[in-house]
C-alpha positions in Angstrom: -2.9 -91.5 -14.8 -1.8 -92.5 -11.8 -4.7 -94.1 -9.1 -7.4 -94.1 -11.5 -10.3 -96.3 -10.9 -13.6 -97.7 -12.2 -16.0 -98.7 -9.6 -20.4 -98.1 -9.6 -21.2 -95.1 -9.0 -22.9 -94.1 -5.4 -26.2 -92.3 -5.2 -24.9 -89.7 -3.7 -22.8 -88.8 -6.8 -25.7 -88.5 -9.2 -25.1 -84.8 -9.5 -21.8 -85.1 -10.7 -22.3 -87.7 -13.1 -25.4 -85.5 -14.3 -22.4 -82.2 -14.3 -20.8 -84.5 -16.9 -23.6 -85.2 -19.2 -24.0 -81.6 -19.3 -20.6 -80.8 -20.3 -21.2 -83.8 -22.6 -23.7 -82.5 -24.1 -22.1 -79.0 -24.0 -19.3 -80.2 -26.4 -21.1 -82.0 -28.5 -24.8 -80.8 -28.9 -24.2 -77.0 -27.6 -26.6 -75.4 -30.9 -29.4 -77.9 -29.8 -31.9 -76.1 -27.9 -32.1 -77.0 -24.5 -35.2 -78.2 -22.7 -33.4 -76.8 -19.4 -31.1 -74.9 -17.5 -28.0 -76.8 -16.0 -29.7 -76.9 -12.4 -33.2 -78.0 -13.7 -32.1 -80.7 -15.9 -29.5 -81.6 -12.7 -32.5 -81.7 -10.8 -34.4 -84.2 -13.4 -31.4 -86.2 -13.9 -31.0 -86.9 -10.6 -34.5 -88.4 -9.9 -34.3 -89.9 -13.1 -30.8 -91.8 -12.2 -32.7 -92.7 -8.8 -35.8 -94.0 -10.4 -33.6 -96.1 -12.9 -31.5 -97.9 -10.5 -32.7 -101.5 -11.3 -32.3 -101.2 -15.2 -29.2 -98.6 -15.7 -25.8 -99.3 -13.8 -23.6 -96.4 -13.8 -20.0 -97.0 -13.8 -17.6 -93.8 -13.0 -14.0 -93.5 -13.5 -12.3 -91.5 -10.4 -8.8 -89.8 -10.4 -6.1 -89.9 -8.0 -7.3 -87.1 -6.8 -10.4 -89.1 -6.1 -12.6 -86.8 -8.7 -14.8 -88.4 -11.1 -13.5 -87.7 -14.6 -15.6 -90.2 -16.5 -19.3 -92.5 -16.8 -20.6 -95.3 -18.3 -24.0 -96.0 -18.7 -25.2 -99.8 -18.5 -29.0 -100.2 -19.7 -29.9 -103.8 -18.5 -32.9 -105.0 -20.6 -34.9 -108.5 -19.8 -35.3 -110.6 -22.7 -38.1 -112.9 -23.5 -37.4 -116.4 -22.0 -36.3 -119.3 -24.3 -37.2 -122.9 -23.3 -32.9 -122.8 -23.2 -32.7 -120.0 -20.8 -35.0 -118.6 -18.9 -33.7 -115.6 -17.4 -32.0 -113.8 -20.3 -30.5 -109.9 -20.5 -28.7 -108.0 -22.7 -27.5 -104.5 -22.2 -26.2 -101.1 -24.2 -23.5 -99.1 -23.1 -25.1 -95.4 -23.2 -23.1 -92.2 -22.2 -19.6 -93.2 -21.9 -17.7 -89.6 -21.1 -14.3 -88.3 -20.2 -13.4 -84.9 -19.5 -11.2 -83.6 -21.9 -8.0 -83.1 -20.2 -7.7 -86.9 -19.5 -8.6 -88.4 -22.8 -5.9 -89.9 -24.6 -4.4 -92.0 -22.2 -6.5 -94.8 -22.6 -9.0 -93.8 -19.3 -11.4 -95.0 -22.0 -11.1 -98.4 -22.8 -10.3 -99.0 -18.9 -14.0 -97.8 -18.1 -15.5 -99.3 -21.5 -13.2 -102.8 -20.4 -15.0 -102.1 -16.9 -18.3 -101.6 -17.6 -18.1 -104.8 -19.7 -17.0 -106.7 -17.0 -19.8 -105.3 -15.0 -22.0 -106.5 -17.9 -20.6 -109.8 -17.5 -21.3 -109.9 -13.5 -25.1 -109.4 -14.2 -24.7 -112.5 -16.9 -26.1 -110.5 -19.9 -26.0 -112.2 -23.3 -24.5 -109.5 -25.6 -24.0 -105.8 -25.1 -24.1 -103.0 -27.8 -23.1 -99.3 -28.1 -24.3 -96.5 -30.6 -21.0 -95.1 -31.1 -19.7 -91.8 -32.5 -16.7 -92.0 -35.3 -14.0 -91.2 -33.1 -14.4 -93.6 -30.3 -15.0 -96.8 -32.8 -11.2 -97.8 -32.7 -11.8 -98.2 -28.7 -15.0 -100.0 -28.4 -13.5 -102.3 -31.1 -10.3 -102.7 -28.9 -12.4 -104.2 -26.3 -13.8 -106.9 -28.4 -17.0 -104.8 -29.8 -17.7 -105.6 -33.7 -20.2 -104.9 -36.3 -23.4 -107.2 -36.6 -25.0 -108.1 -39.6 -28.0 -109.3 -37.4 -28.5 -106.0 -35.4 -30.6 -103.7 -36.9 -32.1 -100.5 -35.5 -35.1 -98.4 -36.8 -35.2 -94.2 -36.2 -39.1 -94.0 -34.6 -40.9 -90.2 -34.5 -40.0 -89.2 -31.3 -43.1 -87.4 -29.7 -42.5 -84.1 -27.1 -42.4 -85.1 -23.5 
């Protein structure tokens, strides 16, 4: 695609970026119950994305025709200070999305290769992703690769 770029996102595009985790979450989760309607959990998603401004860097891909078409998620997390370093971050790449009709031209690994970039900007020690099958092949093209030291735990998950 022709003019396609990866830049932050701006505040003022939270609602968009909060239209594609809907359609996201449309395609893949659309049995799940939902805890909203579209407008309410725009409305939710929005303040969240504001409250969260210090700790999760959105990055958006944008069209030629200067829609967005994709997101990244950045989760920044502080890590405990080592007498080696003592400001340490890592990060996790949540929510990466693009709309169906541009998938397949590799739109993908230019925001996954930008949002790592972005991750390397804010000096973060390692990022990670939780993955689905089919976009394993692309993460690993941009350098990602299993760990035998990462390991995660599923916790109970309590009702908000």
């Amino acid at each position: 695609m022709d003019g396609v770029t990866v830049r932050p996102a701006e505040p003022g595009e939270w609602a968009v970026v909060a239209g594609l985790r809907w359609q996201w979450l449309q395609e893949n989760d659309a049995d799940a119950p939902a805890a909203a309607d579209r407008e309410d959990f725009v409305r939710h998603f929005v303040a969240w994305a504001e409250r969260h401004v210090a700790s999760h860097r959105c990055m958006v891909l944008v069209g030629g025709d200067l829609r967005i078409i994709g997101m990244a998620w950045l989760a920044v997390v502080q890590r405990v200070p080592t007498p080696h370093a003592l400001n340490r971050a890592s990060g996790d790449v949540q929510c990466v999305y693009v709309v169906p009709e541009a998938r397949d031209a590799g739109l993908g690994g230019l925001l996954i290769s930008e949002t790592l970039a972005r991750a390397s900007e804010l000096g973060l020690e390692r990022v990670t992703v939780h993955s689905s099958p089919r976009a394993i092949p692309a993460y690993a093209r941009q350098g990602f690769e299993n760990s035998p030291r990462l390991l995660q735990a599923y916790v109970a998950r309590t009702a908000p």
